[in-house]
N, C-alpha and C positions, 0 to 999 in steps of 0.2 A: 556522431548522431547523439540525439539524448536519449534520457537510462528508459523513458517509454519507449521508444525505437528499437533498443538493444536489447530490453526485454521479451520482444516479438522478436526478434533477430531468433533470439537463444532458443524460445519455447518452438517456432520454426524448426531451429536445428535440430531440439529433441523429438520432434515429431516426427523428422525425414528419419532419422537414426535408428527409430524405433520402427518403423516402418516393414515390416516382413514380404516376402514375394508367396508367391503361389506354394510352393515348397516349405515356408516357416523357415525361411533364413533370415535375415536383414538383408534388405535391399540395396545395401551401402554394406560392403564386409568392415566387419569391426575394425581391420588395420585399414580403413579408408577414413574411418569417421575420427577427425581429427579436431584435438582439445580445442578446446572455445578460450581464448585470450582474450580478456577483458580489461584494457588499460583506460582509467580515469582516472580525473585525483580524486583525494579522501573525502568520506563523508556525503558520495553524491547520490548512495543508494542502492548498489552493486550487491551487497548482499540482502535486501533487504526485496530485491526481484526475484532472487535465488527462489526463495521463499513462498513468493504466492508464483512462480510456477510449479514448482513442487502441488502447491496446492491446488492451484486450476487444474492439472494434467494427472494427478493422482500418483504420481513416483513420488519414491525416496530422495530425501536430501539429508548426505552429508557433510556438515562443513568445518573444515578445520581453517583458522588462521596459524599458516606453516611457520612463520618468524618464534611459534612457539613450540618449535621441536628441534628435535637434538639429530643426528644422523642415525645414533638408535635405536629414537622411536618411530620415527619414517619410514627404515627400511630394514629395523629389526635388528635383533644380536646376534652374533655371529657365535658359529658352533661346527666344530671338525666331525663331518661325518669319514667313515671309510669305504671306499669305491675299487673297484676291481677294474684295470684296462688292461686290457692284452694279456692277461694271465698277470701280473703285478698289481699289488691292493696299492692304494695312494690315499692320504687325507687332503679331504677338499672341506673349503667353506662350505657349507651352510648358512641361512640366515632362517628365524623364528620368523614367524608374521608380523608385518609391520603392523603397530597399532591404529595406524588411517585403515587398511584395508580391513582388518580385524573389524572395525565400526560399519564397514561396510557388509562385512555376512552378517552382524551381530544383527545388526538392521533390517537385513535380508529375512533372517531366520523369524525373528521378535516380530514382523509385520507382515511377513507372507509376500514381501513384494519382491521382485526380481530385478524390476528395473529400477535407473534412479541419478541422481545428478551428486556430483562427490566438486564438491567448491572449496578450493584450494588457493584461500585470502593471503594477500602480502607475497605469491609469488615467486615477486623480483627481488625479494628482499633478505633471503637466506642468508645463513653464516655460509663462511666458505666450506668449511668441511660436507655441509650441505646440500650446496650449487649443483655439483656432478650427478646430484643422486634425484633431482628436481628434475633434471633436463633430461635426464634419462626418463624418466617418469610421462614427462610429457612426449618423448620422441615416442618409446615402448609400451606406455601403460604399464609399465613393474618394478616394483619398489621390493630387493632384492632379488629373493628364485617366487616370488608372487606374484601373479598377474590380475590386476582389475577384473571382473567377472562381468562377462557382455550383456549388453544393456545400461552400462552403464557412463552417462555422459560425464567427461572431462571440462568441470570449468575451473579456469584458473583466473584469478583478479589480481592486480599491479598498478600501479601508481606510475606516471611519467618523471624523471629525474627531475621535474623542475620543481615536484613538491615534495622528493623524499632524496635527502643525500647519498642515501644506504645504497639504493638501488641499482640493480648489475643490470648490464646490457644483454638480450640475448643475440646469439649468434644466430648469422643466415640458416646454418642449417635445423638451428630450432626452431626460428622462423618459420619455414617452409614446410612444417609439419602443423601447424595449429592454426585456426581460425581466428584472424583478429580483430578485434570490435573494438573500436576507440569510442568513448564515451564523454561527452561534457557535460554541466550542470547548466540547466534550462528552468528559469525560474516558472514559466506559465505551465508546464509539464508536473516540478515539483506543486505549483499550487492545486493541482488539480488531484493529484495524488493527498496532500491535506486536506482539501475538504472529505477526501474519502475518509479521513486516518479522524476527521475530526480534532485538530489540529486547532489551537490555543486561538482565539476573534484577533487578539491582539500583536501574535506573529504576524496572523497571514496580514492584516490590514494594514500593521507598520510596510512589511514587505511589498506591498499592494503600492503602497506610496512610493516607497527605495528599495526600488529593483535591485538597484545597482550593488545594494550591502548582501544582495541573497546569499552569492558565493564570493568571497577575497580571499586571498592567499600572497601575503607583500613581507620578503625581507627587506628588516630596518636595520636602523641603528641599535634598537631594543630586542633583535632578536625575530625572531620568525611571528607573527600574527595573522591570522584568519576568522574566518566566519564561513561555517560550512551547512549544510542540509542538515548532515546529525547534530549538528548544534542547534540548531531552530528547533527540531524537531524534539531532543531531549528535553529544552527550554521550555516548551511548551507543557510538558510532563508535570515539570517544575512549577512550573505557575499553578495549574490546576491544584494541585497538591499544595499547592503554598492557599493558594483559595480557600481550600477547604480545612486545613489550618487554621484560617484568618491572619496568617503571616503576609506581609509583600516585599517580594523580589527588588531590591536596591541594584544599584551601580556594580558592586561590589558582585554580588549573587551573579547579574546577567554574565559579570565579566567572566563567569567562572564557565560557562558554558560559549560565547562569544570571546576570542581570544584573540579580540580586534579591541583596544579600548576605546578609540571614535565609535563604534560603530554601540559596543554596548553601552557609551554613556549614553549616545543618542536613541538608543529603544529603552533604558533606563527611562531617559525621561520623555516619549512618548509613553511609555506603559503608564506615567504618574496622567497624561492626559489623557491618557486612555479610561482610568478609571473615575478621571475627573469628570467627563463626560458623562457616562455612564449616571451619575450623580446629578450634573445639570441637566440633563435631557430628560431624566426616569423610563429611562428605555421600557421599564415593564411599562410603566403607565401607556407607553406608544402600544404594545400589546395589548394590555387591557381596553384598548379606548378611551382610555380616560385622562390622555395628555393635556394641557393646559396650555391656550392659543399664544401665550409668550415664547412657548418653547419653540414652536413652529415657526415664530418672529424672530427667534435667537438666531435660528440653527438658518434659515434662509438669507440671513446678513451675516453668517460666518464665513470664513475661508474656506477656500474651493478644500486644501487637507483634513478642515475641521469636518467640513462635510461627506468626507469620506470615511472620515474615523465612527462618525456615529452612523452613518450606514451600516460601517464593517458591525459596527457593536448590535446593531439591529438583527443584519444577517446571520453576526453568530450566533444570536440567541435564537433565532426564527427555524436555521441549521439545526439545533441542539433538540428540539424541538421535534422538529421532523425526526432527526435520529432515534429520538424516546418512540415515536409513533412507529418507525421502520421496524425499530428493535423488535414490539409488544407484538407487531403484526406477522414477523418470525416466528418467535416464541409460540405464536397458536398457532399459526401453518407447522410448525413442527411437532407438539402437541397434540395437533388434531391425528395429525400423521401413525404417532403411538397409538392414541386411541383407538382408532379403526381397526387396528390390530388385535388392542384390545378387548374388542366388541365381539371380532372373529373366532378368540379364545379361549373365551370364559365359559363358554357351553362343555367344552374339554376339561377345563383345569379349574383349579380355584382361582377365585380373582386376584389376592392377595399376590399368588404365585404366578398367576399372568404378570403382573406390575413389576414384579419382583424380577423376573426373566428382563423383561423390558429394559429394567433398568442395568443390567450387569449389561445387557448387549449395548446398550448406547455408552457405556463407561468400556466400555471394552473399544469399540468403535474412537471413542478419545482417546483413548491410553495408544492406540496404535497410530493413529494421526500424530499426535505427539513424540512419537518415539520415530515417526517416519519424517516430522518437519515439515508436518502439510497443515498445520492449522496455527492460524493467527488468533490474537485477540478476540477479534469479533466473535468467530466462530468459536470459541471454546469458551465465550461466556454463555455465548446460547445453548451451547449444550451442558452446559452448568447449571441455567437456569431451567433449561428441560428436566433434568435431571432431579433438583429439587423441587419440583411441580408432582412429577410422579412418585418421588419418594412422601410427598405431603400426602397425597390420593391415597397410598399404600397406608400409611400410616392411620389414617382416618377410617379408613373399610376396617382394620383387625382392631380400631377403636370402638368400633359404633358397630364390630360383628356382622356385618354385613357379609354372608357368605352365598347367599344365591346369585346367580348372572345376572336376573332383574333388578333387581334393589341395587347391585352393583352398581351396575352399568348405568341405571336412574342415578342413582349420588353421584359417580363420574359426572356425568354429562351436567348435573348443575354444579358442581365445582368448577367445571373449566368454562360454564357460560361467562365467570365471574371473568375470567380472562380474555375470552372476547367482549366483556362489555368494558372492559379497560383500554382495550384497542380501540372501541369509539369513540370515549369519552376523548383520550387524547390525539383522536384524528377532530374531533369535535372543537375542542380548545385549539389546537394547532392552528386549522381553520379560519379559525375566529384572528387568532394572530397576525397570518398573511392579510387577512382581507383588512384590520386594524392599521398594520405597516401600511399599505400599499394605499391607504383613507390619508394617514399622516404626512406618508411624502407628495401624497398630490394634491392636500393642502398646501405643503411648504414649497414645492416646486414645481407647479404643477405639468407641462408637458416639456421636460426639460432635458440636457444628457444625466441631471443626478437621477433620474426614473427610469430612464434607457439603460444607466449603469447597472442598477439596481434589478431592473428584469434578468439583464446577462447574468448579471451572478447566480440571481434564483434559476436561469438556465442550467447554467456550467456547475452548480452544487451539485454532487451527488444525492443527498437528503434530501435538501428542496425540490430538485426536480421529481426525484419517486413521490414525493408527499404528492406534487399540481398531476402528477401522471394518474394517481391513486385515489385521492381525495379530490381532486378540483379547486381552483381558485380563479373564479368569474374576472377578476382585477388583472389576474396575471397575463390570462387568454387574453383579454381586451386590448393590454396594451402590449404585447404580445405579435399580436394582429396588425396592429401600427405600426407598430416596429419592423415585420416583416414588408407592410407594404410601405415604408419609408423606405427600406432598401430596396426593395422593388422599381420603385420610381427611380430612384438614383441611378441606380442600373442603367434603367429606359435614359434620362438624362444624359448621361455621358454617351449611352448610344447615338442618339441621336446630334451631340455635342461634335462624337467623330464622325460621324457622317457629312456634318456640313464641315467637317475640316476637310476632309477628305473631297466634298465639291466643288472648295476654294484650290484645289491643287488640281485641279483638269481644267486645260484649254478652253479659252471662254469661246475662240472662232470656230468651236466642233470638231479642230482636223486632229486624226491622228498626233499623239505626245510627239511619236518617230520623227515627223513629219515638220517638225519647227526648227 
């Protein structure tokens, strides 16, 4: 299956596991709910699902990659207690708490949560000294005299022998104690996941073109070479950053993330076309409205890839766009959220000390998401920039002395107007954009597959479609509309196509098929 499949696989599993009966037992006894075995090869995403289920479902994630542990810090150091049997004292081992499970009350303790997912990367891939103490772990749940604290899911991740030489085989009888989820890399799955991640125009559109490069893994003569998801995906980091620099990413640069060299000289130098384009077309001017009719004579006598590459370059800018919009439009649905609260509180307390409260609880609120594994990127820049909103507010009232609720709450409420009329102005330009793009290409193409192309992807975008869902775009609906009822037709078409095949295969003299 691919890593979307498997990650509803997983968040399923934890849902059943977690699942109590009538009595507040587990529905499933803890020695039933058996570890999640996650085999793909590198790079396809594995831990990076861990992650946002953690965060959709609200439990703790622990994750260790085990190839970086020794046997005493897995399952602890060992220590001669004295024990009394049958009237005779004896020294037995002991073991300390392993340092994984220790991460797991530490977590427990630091975050209030109980439940949680402990992901346990590279597996198959232990020293020997190790192996015995892994497979234990997964048959038992306990890594010496310590047992996993219930509630808490077993995922374990591994590599297939054909991309890791290290890698041990497990035996049937470990087998048959864990849940096994085979995983492949699915390029349409991964791209759907980038436009979420907002993911570099120029990956996803090379990619868009050569599928085929998304995932490789070929030994040569040269030695082992690939191209994998976390390579795209870091590469893409790399470029932004190299952007904003004013540096650009060479042969050289790609190869260091692409560890294929076919493959990074060839997005080596789509990237140089990519930005050439960029250049001949003036993608803003296509935004702004204000393209010049050669461009739309260039780009309509180009090559079917040419024409795809300054779509993608439109798309991405058009995406990025939307994303500013989606961000701004958080930011004060989150805002407003404090507010309210704060409106409720200021007849109580001082304002100052209302905001002030406020803001330890939403930094408290992070620090604990953080410490549990449940916030990405996104969400922890908005509450970053929540946080700096409200720390400005505070700061401005013990400025300007504003100590009554009224005056308060008056100054509040116009300082954050400024912030929803920032959310219009860039639903407003946004706007302007698509309805700009969508003038352009139906000048250049007009009812063609590059326009049909081009709806799907403002479909399948995450950003663009919340922008047409939120804001509207009359262009998009319209052709949108045709698009629907072209497939519509087609449908009827071939129906009706099989039917009269289907007339030509019955008896023209009426009798019974049987009957001839």
């Amino acid at each position: 299956m691919n890593i979307k499949q498997a990650k509803q696989e997983i968040t399923n599993t934890l849902r059943a596991y977690l699942t109590r009966d009538q009595l507040g037992n587990y529905l499933i006894p803890t020695v039933r709910q058996r570890p999640v075995l996650l085999m793909g090869p590198p790079g396809v995403g594995k831990t990076q699902i861990m992650e946002q289920i953690a965060a959709e479902t609200g439990v703790g994630l622990v994750a260790y990659t085990i190839t970086h542990h020794t046997r005493q810090s897995a399952i602890g150091l060992p220590f001669i207690e004295h024990r009394t049997y049958g009237g005779e004292e004896f020294a037995v081992t002991e073991y300390t708490m392993s340092e994984i499970l220790g991460s797991v009350y530490r977590l427990m303790e630091s975050t209030g949560l109980k439940e949680g997912i402990l992901f346990l990367d590279e597996i198959n891939c232990v020293s020997e000294t190790l192996a015995p103490m892994m497979l234990q772990f997964l048959q038992c749940k306990t890594f010496g005299n310590q047992k996993l604290p219930e509630g808490w899911l077993i995922v374990a991740a591994g590599n297939p022998p054909e991309y890791n030489r290290s890698v041990r085989e497990f035996d049937v009888v470990t087998l048959d104690r864990v849940k096994r989820i085979d995983v492949e890399g699915d390029f349409a799955v991964w791209k759907e996941y980038a436009r979420r991640k907002g993911l570099h125009g120029a990956v996803v559109s090379y990619l868009d073109i050569k599928k085929e490069n998304f995932y490789r893994i070929e030994t040569t003569a040269e030695g082992l070479q690939f191209a994998t998801a976390r390579g795209w995906e870091d590469l893409s980091e790399l470029l932004y950053a190299y952007e904003t620099l004013g540096l650009r990413a060479d042969r050289q640069v790609v190869g260091q993330y692409i560890q294929m060299p076919r493959i990074a000289k060839d997005f080596a130098n789509y990237l140089d076309l990519y930005y050439k384009y960029q250049k001949t077309y003036h993608v803003e001017d296509i935004l702004r409205g204000t393209w010049e009719m050669v461009n739309s004579l260039e780009l309509r006598a180009a090559p079917f890839d040419e024409k795809l590459s300054v779509m993608g370059l439109v798309m991405a800018r058009l995406s990025e766009m939307a994303r500013n919009t989606r961000r701004q439009d958080a930011l004060a649905e989150t805002v407003h959220g404090d507010l309210t609260v704060f409106k409720e509180q200021i007849a109580r307390a001082a304002p100052g000390d209302v905001l002030g409260n406020l803001i330890w609880k939403r930094r408290e609120k992070m620090r604990q998401a953080r410490e549990a594994g449940q916030q990405d990127k996104e969400r922890r820049d908005l509450d970053q920039r929540a946080v700096n909103l409200l720390e400005d507010y505070k700061a401005r009232l013990e400025r300007d002395e504003m100590e009554t609720a009224d005056a308060a709450m008056e100054a509040v409420r116009g300082w954050f107007a400024g912030e929803v009329e920032r959310r219009e102005a860039l639903g407003t330009e946004t706007g302007k954009a698509f309805d700009n793009a969508f003038r352009f290409l139906e000048q250049t193409f007009g009812d063609s597959q590059e326009l049909v192309l081009f709806v799907t992807e403002v479909t399948a975008g995450y950003d663009t479609s919340w922008f047409v869902e939120n804001f509207g775009c009359d262009a998009y609906f319209r052709h949108n509309r045709e698009l629907l009822f072209d497939d519509t037709r087609h449908r009827i078409r071939q129906d009706i196509m099989a039917a009269k095949a289907a007339e030509k295969e019955e008896p023209s003299d009426g009798r019974n098929p049987e009957e001839n």
